[in-house]
C-alpha positions as CSV (number, residue, x, y, z in Angstrom):
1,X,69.3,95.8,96.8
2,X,72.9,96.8,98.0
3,X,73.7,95.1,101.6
4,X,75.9,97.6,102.5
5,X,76.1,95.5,106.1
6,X,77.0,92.5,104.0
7,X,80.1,94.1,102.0
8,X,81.2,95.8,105.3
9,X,81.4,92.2,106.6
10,X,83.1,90.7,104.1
11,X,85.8,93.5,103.9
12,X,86.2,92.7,107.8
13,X,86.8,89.1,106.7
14,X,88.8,90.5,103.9
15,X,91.3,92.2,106.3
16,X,91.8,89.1,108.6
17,X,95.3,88.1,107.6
18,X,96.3,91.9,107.6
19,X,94.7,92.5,111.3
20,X,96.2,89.2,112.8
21,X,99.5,90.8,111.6
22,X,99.0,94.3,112.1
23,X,97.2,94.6,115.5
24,X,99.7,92.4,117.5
25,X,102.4,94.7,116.4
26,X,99.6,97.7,117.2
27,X,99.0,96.2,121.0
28,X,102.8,95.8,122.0
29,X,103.0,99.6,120.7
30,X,100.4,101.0,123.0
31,X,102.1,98.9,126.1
32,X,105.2,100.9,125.8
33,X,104.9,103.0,128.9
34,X,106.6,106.0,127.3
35,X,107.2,108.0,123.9
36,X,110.7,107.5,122.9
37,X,112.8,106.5,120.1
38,X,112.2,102.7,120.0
39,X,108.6,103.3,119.9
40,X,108.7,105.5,116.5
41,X,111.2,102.7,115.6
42,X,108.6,100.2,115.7
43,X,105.7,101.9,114.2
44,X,108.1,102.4,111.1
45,X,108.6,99.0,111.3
46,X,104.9,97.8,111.6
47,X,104.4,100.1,108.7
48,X,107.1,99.0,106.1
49,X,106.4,95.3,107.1
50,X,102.7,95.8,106.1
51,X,103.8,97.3,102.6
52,X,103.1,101.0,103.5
53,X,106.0,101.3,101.9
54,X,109.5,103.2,102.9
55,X,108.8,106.9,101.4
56,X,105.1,106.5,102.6
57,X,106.0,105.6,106.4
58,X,108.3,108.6,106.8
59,X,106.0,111.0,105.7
60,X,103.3,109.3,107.8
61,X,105.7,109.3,111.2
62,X,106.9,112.6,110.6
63,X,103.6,114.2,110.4
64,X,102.6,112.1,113.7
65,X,105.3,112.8,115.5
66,X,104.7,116.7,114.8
67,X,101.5,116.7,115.8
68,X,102.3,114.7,119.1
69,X,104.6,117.1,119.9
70,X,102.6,120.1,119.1
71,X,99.8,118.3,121.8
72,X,101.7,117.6,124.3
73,X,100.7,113.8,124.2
74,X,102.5,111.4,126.2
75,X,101.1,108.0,126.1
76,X,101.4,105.7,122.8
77,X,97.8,105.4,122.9
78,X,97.1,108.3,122.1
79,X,99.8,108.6,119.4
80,X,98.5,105.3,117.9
81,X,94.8,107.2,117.8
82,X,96.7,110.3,115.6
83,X,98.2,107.4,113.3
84,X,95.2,106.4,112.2
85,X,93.3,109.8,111.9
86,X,96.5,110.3,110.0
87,X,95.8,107.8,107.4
88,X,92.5,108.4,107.1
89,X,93.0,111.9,106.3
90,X,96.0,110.6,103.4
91,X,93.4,107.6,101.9
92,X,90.7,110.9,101.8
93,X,93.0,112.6,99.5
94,X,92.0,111.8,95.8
95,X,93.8,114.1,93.3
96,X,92.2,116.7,91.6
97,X,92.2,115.1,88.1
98,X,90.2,112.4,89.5
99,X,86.9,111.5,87.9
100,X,85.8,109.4,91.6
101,X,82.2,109.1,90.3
102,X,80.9,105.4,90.8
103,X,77.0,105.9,90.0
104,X,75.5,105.7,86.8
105,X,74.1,109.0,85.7
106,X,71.5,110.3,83.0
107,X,72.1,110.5,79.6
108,X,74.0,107.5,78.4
109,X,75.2,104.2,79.8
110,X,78.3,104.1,82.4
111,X,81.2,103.0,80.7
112,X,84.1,101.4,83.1
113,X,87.7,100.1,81.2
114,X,89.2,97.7,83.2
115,X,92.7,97.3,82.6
116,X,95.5,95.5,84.6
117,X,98.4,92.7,83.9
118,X,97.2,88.7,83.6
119,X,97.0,87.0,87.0
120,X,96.1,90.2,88.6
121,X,92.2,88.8,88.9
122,X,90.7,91.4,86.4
123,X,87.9,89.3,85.0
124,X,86.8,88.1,88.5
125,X,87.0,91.8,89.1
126,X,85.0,92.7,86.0
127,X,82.3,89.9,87.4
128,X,82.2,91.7,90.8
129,X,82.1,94.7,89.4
130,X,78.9,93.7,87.4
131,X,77.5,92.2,90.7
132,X,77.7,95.0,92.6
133,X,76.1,97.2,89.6
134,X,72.9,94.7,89.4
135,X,72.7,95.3,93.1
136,X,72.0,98.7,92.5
137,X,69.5,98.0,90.0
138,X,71.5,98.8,86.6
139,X,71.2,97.0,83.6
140,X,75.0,95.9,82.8
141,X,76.5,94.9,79.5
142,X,80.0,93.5,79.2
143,X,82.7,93.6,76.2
144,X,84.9,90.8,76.0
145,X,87.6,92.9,74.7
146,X,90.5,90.8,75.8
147,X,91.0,89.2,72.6
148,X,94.8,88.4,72.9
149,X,94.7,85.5,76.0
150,X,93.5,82.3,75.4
151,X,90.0,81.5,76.9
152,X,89.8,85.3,78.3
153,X,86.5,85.7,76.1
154,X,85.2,82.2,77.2
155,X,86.0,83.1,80.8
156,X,83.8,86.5,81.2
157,X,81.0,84.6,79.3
158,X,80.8,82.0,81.8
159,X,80.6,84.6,84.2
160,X,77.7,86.6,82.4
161,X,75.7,83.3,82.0
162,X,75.8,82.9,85.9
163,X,75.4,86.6,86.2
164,X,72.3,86.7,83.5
165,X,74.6,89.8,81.8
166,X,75.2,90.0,78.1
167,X,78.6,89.6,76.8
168,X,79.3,91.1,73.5
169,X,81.9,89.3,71.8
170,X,83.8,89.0,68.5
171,X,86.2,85.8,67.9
172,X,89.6,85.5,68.7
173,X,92.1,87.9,67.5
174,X,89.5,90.4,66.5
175,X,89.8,94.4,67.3
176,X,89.5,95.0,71.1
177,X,88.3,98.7,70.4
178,X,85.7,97.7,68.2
179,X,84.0,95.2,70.5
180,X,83.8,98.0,73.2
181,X,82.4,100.2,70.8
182,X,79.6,97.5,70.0
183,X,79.1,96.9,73.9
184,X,78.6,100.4,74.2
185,X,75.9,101.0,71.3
186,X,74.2,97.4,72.0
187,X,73.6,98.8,75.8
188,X,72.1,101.8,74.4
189,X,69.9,100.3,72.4
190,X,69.0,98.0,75.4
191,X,68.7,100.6,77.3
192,X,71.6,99.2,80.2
193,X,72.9,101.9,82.2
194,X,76.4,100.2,82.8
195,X,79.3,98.8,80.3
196,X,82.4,97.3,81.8
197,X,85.5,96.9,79.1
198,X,87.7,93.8,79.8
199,X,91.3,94.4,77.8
200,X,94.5,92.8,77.5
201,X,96.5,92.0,80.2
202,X,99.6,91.5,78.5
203,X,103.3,92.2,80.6
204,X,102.8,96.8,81.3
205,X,106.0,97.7,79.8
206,X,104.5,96.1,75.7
207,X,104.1,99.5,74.0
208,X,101.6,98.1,71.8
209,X,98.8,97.1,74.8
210,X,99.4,100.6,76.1
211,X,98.7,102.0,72.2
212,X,95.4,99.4,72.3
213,X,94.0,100.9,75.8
214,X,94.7,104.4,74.0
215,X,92.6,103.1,70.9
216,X,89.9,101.7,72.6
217,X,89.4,105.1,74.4
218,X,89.3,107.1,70.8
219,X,87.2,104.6,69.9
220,X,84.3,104.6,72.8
221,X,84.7,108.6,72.8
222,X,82.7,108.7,69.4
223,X,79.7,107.2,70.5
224,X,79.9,109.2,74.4
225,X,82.7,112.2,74.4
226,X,83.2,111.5,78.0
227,X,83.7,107.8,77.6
228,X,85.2,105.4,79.2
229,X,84.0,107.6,82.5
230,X,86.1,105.3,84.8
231,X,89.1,103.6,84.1
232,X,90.0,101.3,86.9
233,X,93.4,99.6,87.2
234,X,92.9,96.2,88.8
235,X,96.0,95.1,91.5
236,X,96.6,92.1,92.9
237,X,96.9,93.2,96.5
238,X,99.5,90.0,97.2
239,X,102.4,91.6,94.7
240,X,102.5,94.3,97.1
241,X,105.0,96.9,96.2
242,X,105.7,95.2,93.1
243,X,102.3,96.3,92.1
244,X,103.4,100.0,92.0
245,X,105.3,100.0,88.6
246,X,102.4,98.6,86.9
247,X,100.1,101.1,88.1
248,X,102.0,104.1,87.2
249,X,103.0,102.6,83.7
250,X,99.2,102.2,83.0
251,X,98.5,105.4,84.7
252,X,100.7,107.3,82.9
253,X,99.8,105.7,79.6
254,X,95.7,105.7,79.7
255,X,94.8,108.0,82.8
256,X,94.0,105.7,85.3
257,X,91.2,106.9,87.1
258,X,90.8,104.5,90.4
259,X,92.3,101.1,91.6
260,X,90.5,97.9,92.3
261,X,92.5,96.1,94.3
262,X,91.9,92.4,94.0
263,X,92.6,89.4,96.6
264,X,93.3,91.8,99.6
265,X,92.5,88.8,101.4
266,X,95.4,86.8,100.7
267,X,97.6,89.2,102.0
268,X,99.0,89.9,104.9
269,X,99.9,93.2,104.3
270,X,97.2,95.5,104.0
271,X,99.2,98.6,104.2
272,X,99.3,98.3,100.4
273,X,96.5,100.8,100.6
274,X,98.1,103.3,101.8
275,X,101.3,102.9,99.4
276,X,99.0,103.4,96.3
277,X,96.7,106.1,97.8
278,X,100.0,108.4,98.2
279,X,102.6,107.6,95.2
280,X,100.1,107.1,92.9
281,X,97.2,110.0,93.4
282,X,94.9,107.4,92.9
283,X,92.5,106.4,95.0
284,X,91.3,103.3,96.1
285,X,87.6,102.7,94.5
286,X,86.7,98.6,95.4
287,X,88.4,96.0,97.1
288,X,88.0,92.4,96.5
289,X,87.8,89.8,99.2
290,X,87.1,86.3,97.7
291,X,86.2,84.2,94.7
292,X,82.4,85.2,94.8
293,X,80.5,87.4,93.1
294,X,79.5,89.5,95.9
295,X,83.1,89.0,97.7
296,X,83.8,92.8,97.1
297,X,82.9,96.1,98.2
298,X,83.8,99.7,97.7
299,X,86.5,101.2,99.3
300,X,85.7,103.9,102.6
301,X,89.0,105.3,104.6
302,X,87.8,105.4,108.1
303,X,86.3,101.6,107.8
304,X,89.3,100.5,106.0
305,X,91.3,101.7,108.9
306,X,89.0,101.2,111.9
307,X,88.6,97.3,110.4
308,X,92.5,97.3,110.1
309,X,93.3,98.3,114.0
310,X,90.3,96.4,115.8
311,X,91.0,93.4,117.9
312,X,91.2,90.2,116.2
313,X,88.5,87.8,117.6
């Protein structure tokens, strides 16, 4: 079964570089014996130097420094405490377009496109992902439709032979859409409750990947109207704001629906979370922290932050 204590572990482990960073900067904050300028100096700092990013960190000191003042507060304590309610409340915020659904549900299998530029750790992803879903008790079928990069359809069958999922496959070269469209009717005759696309991870700004994701979409929609139900954009959390343009270019082009965000743990800048919650409308669905399998788990506000401003031990 799910070990929801497990995940919540590993996600502390996850956030170690980001805390060892973050909560130093945090604890000379809440020594400051007064509120004045150089401490809202600082927390902008601490907050563009974890990748919050520049537009993000006003709008986050402005609205703390209002509601400071409209308390009455006087100690940094305190104003450190309204921070992080702060971005809880912003990483709560999912857009209304948003399909945040992560649970298989009657009437057909779960279909999940993954989609993100190579290096970004989208078939580890994909594996996790998988994982996560066996945990629960689905049945989970796989479509190597990344047909373009060398030894991507080799790579998520090794991982489905250590997983005991099926991959459905074609060769080389062969038509991405169609392979999804096979996953999808092999794991309803199998009766799987959960299909997870893999696609091309070619550089976001080729018109002709953006015209495949589009394709493979059509495609899955005549089997299951409301397929793919998720389509999670996988970000490699260590390319930090970099990371941005490739999100909205795949958002804007398929309809992104949620972020993965891959390798938080070899960051030190977790802030990153923040960033894409806020300029993107999306929100964050899973985190991954580690090579593993099970080195994942999905995303919750108020842990995410609580985990990010506890002492480092």
């Amino acid at each position: 079964m799910f070990n929801l204590l497990g995940r919540r572990d590993k996600l502390k482990a996850g956030l170690k570089r980001s805390r060892e960073s973050w909560f130093a900067r945090i604890a000379q904050i809440v020594q400051r014996p007064r509120l004045d300028e150089a401490l809202w100096e600082e927390m902008e700092e601490l907050l563009i130097s974890a990748d919050v990013g520049v537009a993000t960190t006003a709008r986050l000191i402005e609205k703390v420094r209002k509601e400071a003042a409209a308390q009455g507060l006087r100690d940094a304590s305190s104003v450190v405490e309204l921070l992080k309610e702060e971005m809880v409340s912003l990483l709560s915020v999912v857009d209304a377009g948003v399909r945040p659904g992560l649970s298989p549900t009657p009437g057909g299998p779960f279909v999940i496109l993954t989609i993100g530029v190579n290096g970004a750790g989208k078939t580890t992803s994909i594996a996790k992902l998988a994982h996560y879903y066996q945990e629960q008790g689905s049945r989970v079928v796989l479509a190597a439709s990344d047909t373009f990069r060398a030894g991507a359809i080799e790579q998520l069958q090794v991982w489905g032979q250590r997983l005991g999922v099926e991959v459905i496959a074609h060769g080389p070269g062969g038509d991405p859409a169609a392979i999804a469209y096979d996953a999808l009717e092999a794991a309803r005759a199998r009766g799987a409750e959960v299909v997870i696309v893999d696609t091309a991870g070619r550089l976001h700004t080729k018109l002709n990947l953006m015209e495949e994701m589009k394709k493979i979409a059509r495609v899955l929609s005549r089997l299951d109207p409301q397929a793919p139900h998720q389509v999670l954009l996988v970000l490699d959390a260590t390319t930090g704001q970099n990371g941005l343009a490739q999100a909205r270019s795949f958002s804007q082009a398929v309809g992104c629906t949620g972020v993965f965000l891959a390798k938080l743990d070899g960051t030190a800048k977790g802030g990153i979370v923040v960033a894409i919650v806020q300029e993107l409308g999306l929100p964050v669905l899973f985190i991954g922290t580690g090579e593993k399998a099970e080195d994942m788990a999905p995303f919750e506000p108020q842990e995410f932050v609580d985990d990010l401003f506890s002492p480092v031990s």
